[in-house]
LOBA-976672 format. One record per residue (C-alpha): residue number from 1; x, y, z. Coordinates in Angstrom, 3 decimals. Layout:
! LOBA-976672
    k        c1        c2        c3
  NUM         X         Y         Z
...
END
This chain:
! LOBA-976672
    k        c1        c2        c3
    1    54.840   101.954    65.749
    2    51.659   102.384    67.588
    3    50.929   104.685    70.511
    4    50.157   101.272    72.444
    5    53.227    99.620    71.292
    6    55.652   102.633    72.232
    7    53.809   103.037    75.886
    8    54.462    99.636    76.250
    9    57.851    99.640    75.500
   10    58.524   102.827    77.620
   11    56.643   100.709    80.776
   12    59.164    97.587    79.989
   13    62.118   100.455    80.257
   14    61.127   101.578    82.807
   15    60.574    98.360    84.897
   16    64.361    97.204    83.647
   17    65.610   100.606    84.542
   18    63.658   100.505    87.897
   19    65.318    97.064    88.613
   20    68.633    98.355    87.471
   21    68.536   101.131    90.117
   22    67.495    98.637    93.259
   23    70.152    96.240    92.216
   24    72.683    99.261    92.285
   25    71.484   100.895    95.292
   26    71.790    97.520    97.388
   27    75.484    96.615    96.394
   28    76.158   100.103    97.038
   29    74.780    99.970   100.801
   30    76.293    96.519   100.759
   31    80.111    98.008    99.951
   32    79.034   100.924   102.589
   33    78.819    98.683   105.221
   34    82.177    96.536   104.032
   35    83.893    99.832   104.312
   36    82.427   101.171   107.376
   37    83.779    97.634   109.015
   38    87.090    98.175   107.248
   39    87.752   101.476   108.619
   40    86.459   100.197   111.933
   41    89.156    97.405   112.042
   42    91.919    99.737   110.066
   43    91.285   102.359   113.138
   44    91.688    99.675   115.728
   45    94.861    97.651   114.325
   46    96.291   101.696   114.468
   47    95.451   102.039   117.671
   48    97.323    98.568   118.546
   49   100.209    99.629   116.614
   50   100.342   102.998   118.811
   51   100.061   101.360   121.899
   52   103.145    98.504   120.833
   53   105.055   101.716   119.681
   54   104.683   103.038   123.088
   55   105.464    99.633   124.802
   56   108.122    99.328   122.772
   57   109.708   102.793   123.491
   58   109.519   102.542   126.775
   59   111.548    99.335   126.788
   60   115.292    99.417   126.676
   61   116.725    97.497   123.461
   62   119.711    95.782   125.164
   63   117.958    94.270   127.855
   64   119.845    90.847   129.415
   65   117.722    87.852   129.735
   66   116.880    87.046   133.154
   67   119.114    83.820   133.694
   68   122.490    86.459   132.756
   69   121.089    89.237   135.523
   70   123.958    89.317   138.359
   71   121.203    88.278   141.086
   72   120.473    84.915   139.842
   73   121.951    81.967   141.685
   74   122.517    80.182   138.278
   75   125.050    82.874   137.437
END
């Protein structure tokens, strides 16, 4: 192989390999960004669950409807 021929192919390489590396380093910014939203909406749907929890604690569990509470005229 010539010194021409061998440059050449090391330049074609290179511009594969070159293109390689953009292509990876853009779906990796792109999955970045997918998990930075994830995380974002994972932190928020905890925070809803901690504020139910607390809603929910708060509540007594064997609560009477409102139409069986002694005050109501329909009782």
């Amino acid at each position: 192989m010539e010194t021409e021929e061998r440059v050449n192919r090391l330049e074609e390489t290179l511009y594969f390999q070159d293109n390689m590396l953009k292509e990876l380093n853009d779906a990796l910014t792109k999955q970045q960004k997918q998990l930075d939203q994830l995380e974002h909406h994972l932190e928020h749907c905890a925070a809803q669950i901690a504020y139910l929890r607390e809603v929910l604690a708060t509540r007594p569990e064997d609560v009477k409807p409102p139409h069986h509470l002694p005050d109501n005229p329909l009782c």
